[in-house]
C-alpha positions in Angstrom: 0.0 0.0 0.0 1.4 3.3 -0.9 1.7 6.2 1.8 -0.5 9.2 2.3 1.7 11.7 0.2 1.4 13.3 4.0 5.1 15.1 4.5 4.7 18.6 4.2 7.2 21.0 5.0 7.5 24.0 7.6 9.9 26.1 8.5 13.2 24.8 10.0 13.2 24.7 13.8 15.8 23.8 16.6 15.5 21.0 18.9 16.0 23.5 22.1 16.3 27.0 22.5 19.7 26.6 23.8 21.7 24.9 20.9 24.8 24.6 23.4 23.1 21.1 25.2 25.7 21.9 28.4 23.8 25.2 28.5 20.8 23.0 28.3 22.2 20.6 31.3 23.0 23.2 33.5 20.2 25.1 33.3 17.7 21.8 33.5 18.8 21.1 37.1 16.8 24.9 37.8 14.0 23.7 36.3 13.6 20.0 36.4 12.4 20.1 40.2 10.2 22.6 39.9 8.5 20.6 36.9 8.7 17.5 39.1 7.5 19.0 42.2 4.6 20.8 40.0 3.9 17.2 38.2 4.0 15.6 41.7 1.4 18.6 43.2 -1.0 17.9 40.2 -2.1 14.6 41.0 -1.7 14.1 44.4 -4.6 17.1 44.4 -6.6 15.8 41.4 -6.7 12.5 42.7 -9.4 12.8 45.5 -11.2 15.8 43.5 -11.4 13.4 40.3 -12.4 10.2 42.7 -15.1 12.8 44.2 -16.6 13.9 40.7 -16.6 10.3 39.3 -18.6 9.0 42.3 -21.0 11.9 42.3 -21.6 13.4 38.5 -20.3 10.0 36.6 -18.0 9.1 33.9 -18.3 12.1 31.7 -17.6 14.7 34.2 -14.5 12.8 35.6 -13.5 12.8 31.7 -13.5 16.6 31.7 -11.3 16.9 35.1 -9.0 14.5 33.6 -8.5 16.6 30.3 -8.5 19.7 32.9 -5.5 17.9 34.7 -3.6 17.2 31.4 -3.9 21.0 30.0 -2.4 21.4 33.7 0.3 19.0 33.1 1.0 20.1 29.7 1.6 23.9 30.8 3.5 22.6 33.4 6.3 22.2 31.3 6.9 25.7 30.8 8.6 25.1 34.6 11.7 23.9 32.1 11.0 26.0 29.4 10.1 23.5 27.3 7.9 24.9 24.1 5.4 22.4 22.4 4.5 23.4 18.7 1.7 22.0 17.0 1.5 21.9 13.0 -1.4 20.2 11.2 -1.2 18.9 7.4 -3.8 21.3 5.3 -5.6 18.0 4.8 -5.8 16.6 7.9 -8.9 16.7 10.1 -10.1 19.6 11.9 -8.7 20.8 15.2 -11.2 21.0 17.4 -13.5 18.7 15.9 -16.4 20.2 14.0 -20.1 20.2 15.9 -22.2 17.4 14.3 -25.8 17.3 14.6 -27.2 14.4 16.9 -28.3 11.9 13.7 -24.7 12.5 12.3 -22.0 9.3 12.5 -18.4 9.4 11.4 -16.2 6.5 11.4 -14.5 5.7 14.8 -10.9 7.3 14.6 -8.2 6.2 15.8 -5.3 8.3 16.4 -1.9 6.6 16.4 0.7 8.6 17.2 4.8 7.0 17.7 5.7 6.9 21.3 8.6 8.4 22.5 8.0 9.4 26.5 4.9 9.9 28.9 5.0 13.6 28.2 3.5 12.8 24.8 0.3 12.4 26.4 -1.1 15.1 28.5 -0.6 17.3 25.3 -2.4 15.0 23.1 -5.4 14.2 25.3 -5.7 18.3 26.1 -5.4 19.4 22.3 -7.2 16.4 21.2 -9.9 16.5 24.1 -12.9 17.4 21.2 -12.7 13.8 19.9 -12.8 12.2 23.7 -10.0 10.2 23.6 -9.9 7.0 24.9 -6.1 6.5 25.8 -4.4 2.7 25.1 -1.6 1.9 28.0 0.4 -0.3 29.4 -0.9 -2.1 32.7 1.9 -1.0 34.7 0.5 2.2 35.3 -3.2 1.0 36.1 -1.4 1.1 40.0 0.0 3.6 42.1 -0.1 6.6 40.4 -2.7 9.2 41.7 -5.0 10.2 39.3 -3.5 8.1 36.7 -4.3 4.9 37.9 -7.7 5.3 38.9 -8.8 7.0 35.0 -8.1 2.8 34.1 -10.6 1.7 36.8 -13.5 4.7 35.2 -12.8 3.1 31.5 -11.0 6.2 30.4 -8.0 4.7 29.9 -7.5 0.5 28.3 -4.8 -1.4 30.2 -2.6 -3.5 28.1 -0.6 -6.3 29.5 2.4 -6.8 27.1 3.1 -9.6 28.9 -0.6 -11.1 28.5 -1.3 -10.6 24.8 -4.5 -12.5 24.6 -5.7 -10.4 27.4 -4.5 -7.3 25.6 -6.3 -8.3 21.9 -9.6 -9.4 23.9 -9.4 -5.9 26.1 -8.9 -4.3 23.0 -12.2 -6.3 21.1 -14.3 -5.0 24.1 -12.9 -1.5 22.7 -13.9 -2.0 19.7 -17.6 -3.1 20.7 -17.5 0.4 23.3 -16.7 2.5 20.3 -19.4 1.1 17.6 -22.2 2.5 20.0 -20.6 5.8 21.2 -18.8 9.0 19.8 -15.7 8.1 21.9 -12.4 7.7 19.8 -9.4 6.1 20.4 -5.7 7.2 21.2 -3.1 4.4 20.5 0.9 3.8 20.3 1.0 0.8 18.3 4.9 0.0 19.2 4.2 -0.9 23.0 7.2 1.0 24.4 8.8 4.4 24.1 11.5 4.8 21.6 14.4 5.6 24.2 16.2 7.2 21.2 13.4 8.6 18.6 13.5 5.8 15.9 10.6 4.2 16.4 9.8 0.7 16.7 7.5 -1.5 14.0 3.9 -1.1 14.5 1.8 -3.5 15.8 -1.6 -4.3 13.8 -3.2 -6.6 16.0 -4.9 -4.1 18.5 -6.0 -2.3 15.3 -7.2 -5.6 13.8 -9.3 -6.7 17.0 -11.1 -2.7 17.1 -11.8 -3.6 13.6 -13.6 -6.5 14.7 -16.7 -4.0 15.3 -15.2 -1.4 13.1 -14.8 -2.1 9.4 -14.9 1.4 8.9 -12.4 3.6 10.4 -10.1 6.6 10.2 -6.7 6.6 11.3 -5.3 9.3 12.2 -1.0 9.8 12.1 0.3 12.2 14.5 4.1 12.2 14.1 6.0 13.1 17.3 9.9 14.9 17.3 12.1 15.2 20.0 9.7 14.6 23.5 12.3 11.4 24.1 15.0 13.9 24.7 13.4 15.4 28.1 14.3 11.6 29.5 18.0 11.4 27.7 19.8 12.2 30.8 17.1 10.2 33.0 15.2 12.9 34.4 18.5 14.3 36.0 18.0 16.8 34.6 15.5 17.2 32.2 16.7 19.4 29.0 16.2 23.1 29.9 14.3 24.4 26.9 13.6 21.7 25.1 11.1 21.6 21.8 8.6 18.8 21.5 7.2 19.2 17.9 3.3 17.3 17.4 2.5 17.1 13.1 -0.8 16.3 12.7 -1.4 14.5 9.3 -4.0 13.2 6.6 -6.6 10.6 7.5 -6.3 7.2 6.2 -9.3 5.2 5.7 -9.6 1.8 6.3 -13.2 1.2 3.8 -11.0 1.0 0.7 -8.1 -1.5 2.0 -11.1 -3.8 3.6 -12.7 -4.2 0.3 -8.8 -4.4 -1.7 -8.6 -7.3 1.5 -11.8 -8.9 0.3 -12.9 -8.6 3.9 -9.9 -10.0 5.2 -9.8 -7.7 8.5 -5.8 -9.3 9.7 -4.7 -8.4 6.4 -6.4 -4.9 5.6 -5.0 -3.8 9.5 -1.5 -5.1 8.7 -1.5 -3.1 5.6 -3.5 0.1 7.4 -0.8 -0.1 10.0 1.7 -0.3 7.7 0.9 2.7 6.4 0.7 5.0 8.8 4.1 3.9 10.0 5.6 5.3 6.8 3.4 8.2 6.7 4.6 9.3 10.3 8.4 7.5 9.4 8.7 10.0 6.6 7.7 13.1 8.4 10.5 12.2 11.0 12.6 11.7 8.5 13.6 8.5 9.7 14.3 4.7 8.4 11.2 2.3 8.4 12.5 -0.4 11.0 
């Protein structure tokens, strides 16, 4: 299957505002515990607040403190001066989403972005937050993290157990079924780890394959991500002072066509769907397929 034709250029732009990375060192141990005592401040508070709105209002208004705590978290990083630019493709889909009327359905969508470090999330789930997100992670975090942990006992976030895959594809079915009867959509890194270095890993198709299940029809959504993995290249001690995380939104790709190419054949036409938004987001790195 041939990529999206999704690179597009924009203006050149350094990976931190100090160039000199000992400037960058130096400075990071000034602002790296402030962003960690800040990070550390945030969920310890939100935790009983978001335990309090869940068991009194329900699911939907612990979704919006949770999207309230990530625009937190995500400014929070302005502790280390780091800047976060966003850039969407002129084709891809609308940020924030359009207002539908009540008998209107879309496709699920599924955004898949490469994975790199946990900062890539609050700023995805906050600028994203008009499509509900639905966040895919690892199980490891479903315990003892405030806040955190308890959003995978609500259903906002899917645990997956890397260890456990047939636990993973069936959690990842029930998904599936959740999103063909509700506007929810999906936020996914198909490599299941972080790519310690920024070359990502291959992508996975068999979580896609299994939301397909319910979903023959569905958008995916490639968000290329540059440069977060450097705010954990010296461990957290420090963090980069200054560093900039780029997010490149970019054009849709449709799963209708590769089901019918696939005669049906929903293994295949994920593989293939997969396959291509790798290369779409690979190329706007400007990075080697693994």
């Amino acid at each position: 299957m041939e990529g999206s034709g999704s690179i597009f250029d924009l203006e050149p732009m350094n990976t931190s505002i100090f160039p000199n990375s000992k400037t960058s060192w130096w400075l990071g141990w000034l602002g790296t515990p402030l962003y960690l005592l800040a990070f550390g401040i945030i969920v310890l508070v939100f935790d009983p607040c978001l335990r309090l709105v869940h068991l009194s209002f329900g699911y939907e208004a612990h979704q919006k403190g949770i999207r309230l705590m990530n625009r937190i978290l995500y400014f929070a990083l302005w502790l280390n001066a780091c800047r976060i630019s966003w850039n969407k493709h002129p084709d891809a889909l609308p940020i924030p989403a359009p207002t539908l009327d009540s008998a209107q359905r879309t496709p699920a969508r599924i955004f898949v972005a490469n994975h790199q470090s946990l900062n890539d999330i609050p700023p995805l789930i906050w600028k994203l937050r008009s499509y509900r997100l639905v966040l895919v992670s690892k199980a490891e975090l479903s315990r003892g993290i405030p806040s955190i942990s308890y959003n995978f006992k609500t259903g906002g976030v899917i645990a997956i157990q890397r260890k456990k895959p047939h636990q993973s594809l069936e959690a990842m079915r029930r998904l599936g079924q959740r999103l063909a009867s509700s506007d929810e959509n999906v936020l996914y890194f198909p490599e299941g780890t972080r790519a310690r270095d920024g070359q990502p890993a291959v992508f996975r198709s068999g979580g896609l394959e299994q939301l397909m299940q319910s979903n023959h029809q569905v958008e995916l959504v490639p968000v290329a991500i540059r440069d977060s993995w450097r705010l954990a290249q010296w461990n957290f001690l420090p963090i980069p002072f200054g560093q900039i995380i780029r997010f490149d939104v970019l054009p849709s790709i449709f799963s209708k066509d590769v089901v019918e190419q696939c005669h049906g054949d929903i293994g295949q036409a994920a593989r293939l769907l997969m396959q291509s938004v790798q290369e779409a987001i690979v190329q706007q790195l400007n990075l080697e397929i693994p």
